[in-house]
N, C-alpha and C positions, 0 to 999 in steps of 0.2 A: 433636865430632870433625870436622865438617865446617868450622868456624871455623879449625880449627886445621890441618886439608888446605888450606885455602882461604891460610893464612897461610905457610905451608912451602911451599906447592907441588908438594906429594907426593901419590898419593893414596892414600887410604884407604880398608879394605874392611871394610863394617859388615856382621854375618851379626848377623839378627835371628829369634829364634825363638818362636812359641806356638801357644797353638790360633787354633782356628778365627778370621779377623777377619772379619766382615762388611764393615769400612774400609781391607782390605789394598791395595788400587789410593790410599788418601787417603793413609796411610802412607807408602808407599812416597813417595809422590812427595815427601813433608816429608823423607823421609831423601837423597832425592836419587837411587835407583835407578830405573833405566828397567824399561819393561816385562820386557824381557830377561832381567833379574837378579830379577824376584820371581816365589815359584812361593807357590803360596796353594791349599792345600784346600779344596776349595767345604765347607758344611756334611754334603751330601749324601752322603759318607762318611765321616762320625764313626762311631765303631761303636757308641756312643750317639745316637738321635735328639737333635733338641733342636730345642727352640721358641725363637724370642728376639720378646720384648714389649717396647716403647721407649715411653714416655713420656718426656716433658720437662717442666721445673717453672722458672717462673721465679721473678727475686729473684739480687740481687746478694750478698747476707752469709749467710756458708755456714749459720752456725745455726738461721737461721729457715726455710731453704729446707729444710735435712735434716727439719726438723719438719714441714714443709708434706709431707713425701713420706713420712710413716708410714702413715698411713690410706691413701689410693693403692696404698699396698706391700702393704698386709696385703688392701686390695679383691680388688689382682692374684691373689696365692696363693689366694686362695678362689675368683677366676673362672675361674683360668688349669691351677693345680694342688691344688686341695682335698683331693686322697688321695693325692697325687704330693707327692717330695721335690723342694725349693726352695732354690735357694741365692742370698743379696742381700748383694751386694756394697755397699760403705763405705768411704769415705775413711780413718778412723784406726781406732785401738781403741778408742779412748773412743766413737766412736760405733756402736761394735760391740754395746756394751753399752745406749747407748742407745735405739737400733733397737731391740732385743731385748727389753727393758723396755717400751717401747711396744707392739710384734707381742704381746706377753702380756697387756697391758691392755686392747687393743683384741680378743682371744680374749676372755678375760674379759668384755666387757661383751656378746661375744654367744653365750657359752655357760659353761661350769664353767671355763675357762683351760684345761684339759687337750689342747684339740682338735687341739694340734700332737703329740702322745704319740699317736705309730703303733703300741706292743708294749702286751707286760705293765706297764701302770704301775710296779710295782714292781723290774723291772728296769733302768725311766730311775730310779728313785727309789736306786738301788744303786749308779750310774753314779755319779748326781751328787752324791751322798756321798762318792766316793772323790774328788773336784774339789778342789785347793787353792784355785786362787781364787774369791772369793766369790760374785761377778758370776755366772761359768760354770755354778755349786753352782745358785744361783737360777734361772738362767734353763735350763739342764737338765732342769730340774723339772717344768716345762711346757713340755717337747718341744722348744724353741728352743738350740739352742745359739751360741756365739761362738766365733771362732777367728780368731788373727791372732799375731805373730810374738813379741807379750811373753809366749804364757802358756807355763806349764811343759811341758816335753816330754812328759809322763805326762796333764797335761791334754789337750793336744794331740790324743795318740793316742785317748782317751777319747769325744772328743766327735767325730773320725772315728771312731770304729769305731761310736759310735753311731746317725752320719749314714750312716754305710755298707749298715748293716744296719737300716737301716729301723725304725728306735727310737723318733729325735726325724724329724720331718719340716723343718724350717727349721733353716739355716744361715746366722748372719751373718759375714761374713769380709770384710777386707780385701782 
């Protein structure tokens, strides 16, 4: 938009909205707005607290780097939120699922898999029964869900209501 104000000679008025940015002054200034025009929530009134943990991984080729940041991810959730719900963010779906599959492998080798299943087992186990896709079925199972824009709308709600209510404890989503 700004290539194209810049080519017309018109301007243009970009209204950009979300939560909270920790980068909203980096933003802004890539979008081309001055101080004036950007109003940013600090964290400190979300009506959810929230913590933000950053790490950085290097590596140029996204595959191996996604890989190098499972164990990392799954450290963080045990040091950062062990009884608390989590949610980790991914590039596609495809690696929603593989995240997800790892977080479960890496539960498994340090306890029964189950440790992400915050309720009645049997209630995620009911959940992820009613799951059409496979992937979600599986990884539901052991308290991890996925979520991202290809699954069905019935999944969807599914695996929010189960991250809502405090079910499953991790969520991977786009």
């Amino acid at each position: 938009m700004r290539y194209i104000s810049s080519q017309t000679e018109r301007l243009v008025r970009v209204v950009g909205l979300s939560t909270a940015l920790a980068n909203a002054h980096d933003l802004a200034e890539w979008l081309g707005v001055d101080r004036n025009g950007l109003f940013n929530f600090r964290p400190s009134v979300r009506p959810v607290p929230i913590e933000v943990h950053i790490s950085g991984f290097p590596g140029r080729h996204y595959c191996p780097r996604m890989a190098t940041m499972n164990k990392p991810t799954y450290a963080a959730i045990r040091q950062h939120s062990d009884t608390k719900p989590a949610l980790v963010f991914v590039a596609s779906r495809r690696q929603t699922r593989l995240t997800a599959l790892e977080l479960i492998a890496l539960a498994s080798a340090d306890s029964n898999g189950k440790s992400f299943v915050m309720s009645d087992e049997q209630l995620v186990m009911t959940a992820a029964s009613r799951c059409k896709d496979p992937a979600l079925r599986q990884t539901l199972a052991f308290g991890v869900g996925i979520h991202h824009a290809g699954l069905a709308l019935k999944d969807r709600q599914i695996v929010e209501d189960a991250f809502l209510n405090n079910r499953i404890q991790v969520l991977v989503c786009t």
